[in-house]
Residue, then its C-alpha position, 0 to 999 in steps of 0.5 A: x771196445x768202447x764207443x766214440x763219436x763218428x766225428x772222431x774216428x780216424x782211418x784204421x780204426x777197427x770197427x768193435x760191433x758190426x753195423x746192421x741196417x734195420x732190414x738186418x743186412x750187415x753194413x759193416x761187420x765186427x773187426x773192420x778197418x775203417x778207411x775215409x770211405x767208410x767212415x764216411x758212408x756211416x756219417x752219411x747213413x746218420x750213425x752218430x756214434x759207433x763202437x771200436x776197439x784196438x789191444x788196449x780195448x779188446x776184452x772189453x765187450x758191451x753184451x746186448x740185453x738180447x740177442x742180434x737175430x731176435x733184435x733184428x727180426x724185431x725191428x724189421x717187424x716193427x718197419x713192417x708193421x709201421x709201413x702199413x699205416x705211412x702215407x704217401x706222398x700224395x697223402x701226407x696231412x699236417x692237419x690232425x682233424x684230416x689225420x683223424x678223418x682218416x684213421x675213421x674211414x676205417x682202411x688203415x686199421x682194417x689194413x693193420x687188422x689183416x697184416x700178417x706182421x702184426x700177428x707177429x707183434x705177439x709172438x715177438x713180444x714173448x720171445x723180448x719177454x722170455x729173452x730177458x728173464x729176470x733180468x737185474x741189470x741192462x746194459x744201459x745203453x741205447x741202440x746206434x740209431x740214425x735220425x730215419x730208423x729212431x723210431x722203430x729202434x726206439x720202440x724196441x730200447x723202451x719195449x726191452x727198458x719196460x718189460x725189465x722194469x715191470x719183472x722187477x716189480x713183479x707183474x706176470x708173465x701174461x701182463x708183461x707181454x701185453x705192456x710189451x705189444x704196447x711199447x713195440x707199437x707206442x709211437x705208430x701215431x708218429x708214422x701218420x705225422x709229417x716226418x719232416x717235423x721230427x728229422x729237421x733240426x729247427x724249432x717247430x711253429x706252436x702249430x706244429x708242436x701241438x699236433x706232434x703232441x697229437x701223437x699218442x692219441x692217434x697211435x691210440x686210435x690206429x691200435x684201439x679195437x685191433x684184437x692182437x694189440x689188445x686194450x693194453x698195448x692201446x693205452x700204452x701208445x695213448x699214455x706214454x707222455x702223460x706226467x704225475x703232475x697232470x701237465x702231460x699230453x694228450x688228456x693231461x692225466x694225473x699221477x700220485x707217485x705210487x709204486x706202480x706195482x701189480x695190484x695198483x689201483x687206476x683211478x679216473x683221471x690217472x695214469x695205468x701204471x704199466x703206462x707210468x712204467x713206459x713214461x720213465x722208460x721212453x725218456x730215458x732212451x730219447x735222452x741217450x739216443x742222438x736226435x735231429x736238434x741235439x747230441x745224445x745226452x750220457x746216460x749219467x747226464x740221461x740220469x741227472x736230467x730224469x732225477x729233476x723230473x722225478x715227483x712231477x713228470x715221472x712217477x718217482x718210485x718208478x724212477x728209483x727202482x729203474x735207476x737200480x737197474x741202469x749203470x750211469x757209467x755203461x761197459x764201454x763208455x767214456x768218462x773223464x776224471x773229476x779229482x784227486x791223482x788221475x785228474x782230467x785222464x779219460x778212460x773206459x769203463x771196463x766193468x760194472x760193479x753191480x752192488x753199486x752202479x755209479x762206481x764202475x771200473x775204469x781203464x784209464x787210457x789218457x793222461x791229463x794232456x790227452x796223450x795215450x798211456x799204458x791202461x791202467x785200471x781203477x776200482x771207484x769203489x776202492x776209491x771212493x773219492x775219485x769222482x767222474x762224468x761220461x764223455x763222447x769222444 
């Protein structure tokens, strides 16, 4: 299988990963044929991409980091928990000192408070925790999301980026699940913000930006003193967009680029690191996941873009161990051949090689004139002069 753009799908196309809706209910199942209703029905609901195969493809398959059921039930989870905190019609605000008057009232967070669904926000946390393990290498790519299910897609891609990145530095089994109820709920303070300030594509007033970037501080006043969140999970939605350079929001902490290992200090002023951990991870999936102004970047471009930010906005350590543990070329992406015999061919990346993860194995499927060819298949790390980039076709 491979993934596409749902611009280039054409009738017969065969669907290669089923579609599920955030309810959990199967829009359309593995091995579908596309017709013009159905492609258009996903073009409607907001899927960018999707992937399929055909007999060139078909062995290829794209495993997730953890399973259907246990991603479904999370995302209904998370729906569930963020219904509880969406105003109404009647209610929506666009004013963050009404936004705040209401959050003090007290009503939202006793509401939250009682909610069988964030009692589960736990138990769901260690079921994402002992799920991945000691996981080395993600699949790296993000969930298919649609512009009105990003968010709780969202929460759960960085809760699965984060909780990996913090085994691999070695936290315990305890802090991990509570930097996992931190990411699952991270962005609950976009809930209470005028959605329509995130699904327009438009460039937002100068009003406008600066209450999204409100956000932080009101997920972490919605979640602030709810026991089953804890402290943690609180400064996690309150410290996911401050920067190492202190020019962050909402309070402008600071970082020192330090590993942010276990016993890493937190100085007043600076970043948790658990906190810097979510700063990397929370980038990366908005990066490679499509949004109302703009197409997905490839995790390649995701990875280039993050390089540049690395010592300033992100903790550069932080970044260096996750980028050992994305593939920049995904199982089941695309990519275009930059030089020498296979010039301008596209293919798929078939595997992996895990002792480097910028030379994977590609099918090629096209030739330089866009025509389809008989696969054929090419270590890059056989060839080390061969060089590529990621595509959406």
């Amino acid at each position: 299988m491979y993934l596409v753009s749902i611009k280039s799908l054409k009738p017969n196309d065969i669907l290669g990963k089923a579609i599920v809706s955030e309810k959990g209910q199967v829009l359309l199942n593995k091995g579908v044929k596309l017709d013009e209703h159905y492609i258009n029905i996903l073009d409607k609901y907001g899927y960018q991409f999707v992937y399929i195969e055909d007999d060139d493809t078909k062995d290829i398959t794209v495993e997730d980091d953890i399973s259907d059921e246990l991603k479904t039930t999370a995302i209904k989870t998370i729906k569930k928990v963020f219904d509880i905190v969406t105003p109404t019609k009647d209610d929506n605000v666009d004013d963050f000192k009404e936004i705040i008057k209401k959050i003090e009232k007290g009503e939202i967070k006793k509401k939250l408070a009682d909610s069988p669904f964030i009692k589960s926000i736990e138990s769901m946390a260690y079921d994402i925790v002992n799920s991945l393990g000691d996981v080395k290498v993600l699949n790296g790519m993000a969930s298919l999301k649609r512009q009105d299910n990003f968010t709780y897609q969202h929460c759960l891609d960085v809760t699965i980026l984060s909780v990996a990145l913090a085994s691999k530095l070695l936290y315990t089994k305890k802090r991990l699940i509570e930097l996992a109820k931190g990411c699952l709920l991270h962005d609950i303070g976009r809930i209470l913000i005028n959605k329509s300030l995130y699904t327009q594509p438009r460039k937002l007033s100068d009003a406008e930006f600066e209450l999204i970037k409100k956000h932080p501080q009101i997920g972490y006043l919605v979640l602030k003193d709810v026991s089953q969140v804890g402290i943690i999970g609180s400064h996690i939605a309150y410290q996911h967009h401050e920067q190492q350079d202190g020019l962050g929001y909402p309070r402008g902490l600071k970082g020192n680029n330090l590993l942010p290992v276990p016993d890493k200090v937190t100085e007043e002023g600076y970043i948790m690191p658990l906190a810097e951990i979510v700063c990397v991870t929370n980038v990366y999936d908005a990066l490679v996941s499509p949004r109302a102004y703009r197409s997905a970047y490839t995790p390649d471009q995701a990875f280039f873009i993050m390089k540049r930010m690395a010592g300033k906005q992100l903790n550069i350590e932080a970044f260096r161990v996750f980028s050992d543990m994305i593939p920049a070329y995904p199982i089941g992406t695309t990519v275009y051949i930059l030089n020498g015999k296979y010039k301008n061919f596209i293919g798929v990346v078939s595997k992996v090689n895990q002792e480097n993860l910028t030379r994977p194995t590609v099918r090629l499927l096209y030739n330089a004139s866009k025509k389809r060819i008989s696969p054929l298949e090419i270590d890059l790390m056989k060839n080390p002069i061969i060089n590529i980039a990621g595509i959406i076709i």
